[in-house]
Structure formats: C-alpha cells, structure tokens
C-alpha positions as CSV (number, residue, x, y, z in Angstrom):
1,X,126.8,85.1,121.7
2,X,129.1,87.8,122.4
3,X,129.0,91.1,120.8
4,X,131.4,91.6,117.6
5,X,133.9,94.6,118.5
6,X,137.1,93.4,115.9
7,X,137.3,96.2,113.3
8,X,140.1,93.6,111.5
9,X,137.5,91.3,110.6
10,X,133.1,91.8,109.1
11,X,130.6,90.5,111.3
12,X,129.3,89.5,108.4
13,X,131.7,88.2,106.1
14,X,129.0,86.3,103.6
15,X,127.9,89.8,102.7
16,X,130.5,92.5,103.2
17,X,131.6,95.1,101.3
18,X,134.8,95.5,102.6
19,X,135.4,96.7,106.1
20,X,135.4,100.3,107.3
21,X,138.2,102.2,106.5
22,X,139.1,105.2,109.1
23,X,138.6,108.2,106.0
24,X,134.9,107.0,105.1
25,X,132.0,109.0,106.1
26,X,129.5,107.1,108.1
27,X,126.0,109.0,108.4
28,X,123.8,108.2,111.0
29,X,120.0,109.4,110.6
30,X,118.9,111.8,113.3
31,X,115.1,111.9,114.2
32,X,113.4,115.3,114.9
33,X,111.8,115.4,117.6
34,X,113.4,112.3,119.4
35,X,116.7,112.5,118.8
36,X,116.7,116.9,119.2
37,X,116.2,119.0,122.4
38,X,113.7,122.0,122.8
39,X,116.7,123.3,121.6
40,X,117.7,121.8,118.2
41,X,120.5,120.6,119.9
42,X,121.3,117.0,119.8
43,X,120.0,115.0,122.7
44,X,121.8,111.8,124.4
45,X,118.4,109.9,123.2
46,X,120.3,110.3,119.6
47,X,123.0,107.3,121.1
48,X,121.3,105.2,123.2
49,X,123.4,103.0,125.7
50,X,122.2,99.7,124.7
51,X,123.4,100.6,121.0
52,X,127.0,101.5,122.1
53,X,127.5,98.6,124.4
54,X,125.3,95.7,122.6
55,X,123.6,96.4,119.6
56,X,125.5,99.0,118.0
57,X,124.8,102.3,117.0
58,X,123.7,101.9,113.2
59,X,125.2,103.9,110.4
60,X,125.4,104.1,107.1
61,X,128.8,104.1,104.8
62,X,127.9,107.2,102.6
63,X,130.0,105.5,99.8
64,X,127.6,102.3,99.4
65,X,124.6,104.7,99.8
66,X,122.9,107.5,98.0
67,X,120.9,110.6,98.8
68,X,117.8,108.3,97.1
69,X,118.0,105.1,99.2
70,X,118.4,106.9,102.7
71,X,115.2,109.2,101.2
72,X,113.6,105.9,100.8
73,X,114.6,104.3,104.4
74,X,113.2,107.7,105.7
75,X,109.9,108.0,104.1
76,X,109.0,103.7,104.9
77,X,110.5,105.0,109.2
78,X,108.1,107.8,108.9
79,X,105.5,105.7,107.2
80,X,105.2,103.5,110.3
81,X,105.7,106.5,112.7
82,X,103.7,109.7,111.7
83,X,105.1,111.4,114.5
84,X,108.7,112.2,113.1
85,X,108.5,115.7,112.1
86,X,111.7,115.3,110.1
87,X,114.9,113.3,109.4
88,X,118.5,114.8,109.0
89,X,122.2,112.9,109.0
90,X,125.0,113.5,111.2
91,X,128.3,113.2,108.5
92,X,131.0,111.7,110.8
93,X,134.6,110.3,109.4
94,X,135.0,106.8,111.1
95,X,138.3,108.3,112.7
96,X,136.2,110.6,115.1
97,X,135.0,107.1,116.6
98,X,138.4,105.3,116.3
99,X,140.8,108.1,117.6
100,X,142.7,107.1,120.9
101,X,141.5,108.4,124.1
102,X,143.5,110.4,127.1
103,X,143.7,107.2,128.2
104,X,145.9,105.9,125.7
105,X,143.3,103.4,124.2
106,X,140.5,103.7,121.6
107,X,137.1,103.8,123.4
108,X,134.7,103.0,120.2
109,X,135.2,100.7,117.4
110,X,133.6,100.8,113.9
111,X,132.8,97.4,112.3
112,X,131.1,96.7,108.9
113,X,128.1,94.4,109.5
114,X,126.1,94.5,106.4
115,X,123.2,92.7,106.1
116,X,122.4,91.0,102.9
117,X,120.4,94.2,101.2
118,X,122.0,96.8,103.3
119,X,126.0,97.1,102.3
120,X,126.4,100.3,104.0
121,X,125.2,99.4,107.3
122,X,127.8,99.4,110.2
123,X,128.0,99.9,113.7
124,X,129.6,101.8,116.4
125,X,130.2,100.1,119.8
126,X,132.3,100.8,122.6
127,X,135.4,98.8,122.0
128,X,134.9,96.7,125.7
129,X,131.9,96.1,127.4
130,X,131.6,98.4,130.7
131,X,129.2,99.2,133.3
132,X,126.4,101.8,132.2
133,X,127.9,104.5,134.6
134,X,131.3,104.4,132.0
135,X,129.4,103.8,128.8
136,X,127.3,107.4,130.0
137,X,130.5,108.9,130.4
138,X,131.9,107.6,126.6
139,X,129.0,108.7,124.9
140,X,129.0,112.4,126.9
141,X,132.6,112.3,125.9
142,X,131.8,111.4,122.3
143,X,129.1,113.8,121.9
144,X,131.0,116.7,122.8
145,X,132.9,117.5,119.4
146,X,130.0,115.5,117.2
147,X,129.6,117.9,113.4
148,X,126.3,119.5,113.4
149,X,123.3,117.6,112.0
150,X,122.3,118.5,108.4
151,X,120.1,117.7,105.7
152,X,120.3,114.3,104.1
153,X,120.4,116.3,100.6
154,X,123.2,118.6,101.6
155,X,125.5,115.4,102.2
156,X,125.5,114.0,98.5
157,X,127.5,115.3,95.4
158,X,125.1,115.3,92.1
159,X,128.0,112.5,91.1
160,X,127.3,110.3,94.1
161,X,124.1,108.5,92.7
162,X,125.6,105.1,92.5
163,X,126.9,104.2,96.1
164,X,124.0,101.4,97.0
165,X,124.5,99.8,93.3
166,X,128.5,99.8,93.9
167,X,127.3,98.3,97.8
168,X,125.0,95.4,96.4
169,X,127.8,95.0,93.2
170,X,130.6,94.2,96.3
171,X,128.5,92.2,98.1
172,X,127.7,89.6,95.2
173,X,131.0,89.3,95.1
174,X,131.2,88.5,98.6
175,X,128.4,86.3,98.5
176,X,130.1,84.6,96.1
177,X,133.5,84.0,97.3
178,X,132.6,83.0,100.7
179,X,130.6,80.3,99.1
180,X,133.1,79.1,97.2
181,X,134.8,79.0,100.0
182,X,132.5,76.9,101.4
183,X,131.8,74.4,99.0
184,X,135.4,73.8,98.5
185,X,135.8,73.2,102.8
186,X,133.2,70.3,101.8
C-alpha cells in the first residue's frame, strides 16, 4: 500500500481531528542519549530515514495534547527502556516542514494520521519518495535551522490542560460522522 503524503486529506479519516494546519505546533519527543550527541547537540538518529520516507516521523499536535499525557507516554517509553536518561520536545510550527525549497517545491509534508486514542499524532514525510542518498540530504537540510530541544514542561501554558480531552472530544465526532456516512452508503 503506498505511503499517504496528501496534506488535503487524513490518513485516517474515521478518527481525525481535523487536518494540520501550517500555524500549529507539532512536538516531537527527543530521547537522551539516542537521539543527542556527546555534545547535546541533536543527532541525525533523532530523524531516521525510514520515518521520512515510509513511516513517518511521529509528532504530536500540541493543541490535542497536554504537558500530562506526553508525561505519561514518557514514563510507559522509559518503563520499557531503563536506558533513557531523559526525554525533551522539539516545538516546531508545521510551516518549518511545509515551507518551499530552493527548488521551488515543498520537500516534507505534514499529514494528521490519528489513531483512534491518539488525536494528536501526525507525521512528517518527505513529500515524494527518493533514493536514501536524497532523503540524507532533506533531512541534513532540515536539520540545519531545527529550534533547540526543551523541556516537555517548558512547552505548556498552566491554561493548556485540556488539549487530549478537546483531541478525543473531535474525534467522536469523527467517528461518528464517518459512520453515518457509512451506514447511509449501505
């Protein structure tokens, strides 16, 4: 099955919250030590190849999140892996991955592909498939103006509590109206 790359449409409609607009802040976890050199600095293991080109690099929408449920997601990851020393976010706008490129086209799309459970998951893909030599070079490219890492708690307002509830609220309503949908095709 091929890999879904079209921003205009969910890759899972049944469950979406609505698609990803270009102003939302998408969060991606960051692993210490994995995804960190000697340095601190963040390492090309933080975007792995096969994410951009096939699986997609996961994310989180920080407006159908919260500061509790990534705390959560953090603390079952470490649970099954006690060597994570520590887990920050990298706060990115979904317009750093959808501006256009010297070349005139966009190199990575961002599509909302929520799982039922998950509303703010989406992914980041390179926008066409390419060999692994040209995918290296988008994600160099890419990495070059990333924000700096932070900690998950310095990312959330005291008012942002709800953003997972709102999530899981939007995608009822999803659920519902695609199987409406559905039952009235039948």
């Amino acid at each position: 099955m091929p890999v879904h790359r079209n921003e205009t449409q969910s890759a899972a409609p049944k469950f979406s919250p609505g698609l990803v607009a270009s102003g939302e802040i998408l969060l991606r976890t960051i692993i210490d030590p994995e995804h960190l050199g000697q340095d601190g600095a963040l390492s090309v293991a933080a975007i792995s190849l096969k994410d951009i080109q096939e699986r997609g690099w996961s994310v989180n929408r920080k407006k159908f999140t919260s500061l509790r449920r990534l705390q959560l997601l953090h603390s079952e990851k470490k649970s099954k892996k006690p060597t994570i020393n520590r887990f920050f976010v990298l706060p990115v706008a979904a317009s750093y991955f959808r501006q256009v490129a010297k070349t005139g086209k966009q190199d990575f799309v961002v599509i909302d592909d929520a799982p039922w459970g998950n509303p703010a998951h989406a992914s980041v893909l390179l926008s066409s498939p390419c060999p692994d030599s040209k995918a290296r070079l988008y994600r160099n490219q890419l990495m070059e103006n990333l924000p700096k890492y932070v900690d998950v708690e310095k990312v959330f307002n005291p008012n942002e509590k709800f953003g997972h509830i709102v999530g899981t609220v939007k995608q009822l309503f999803a659920y519902a109206r695609w199987y409406l949908r559905r039952s009235l095709e039948f």
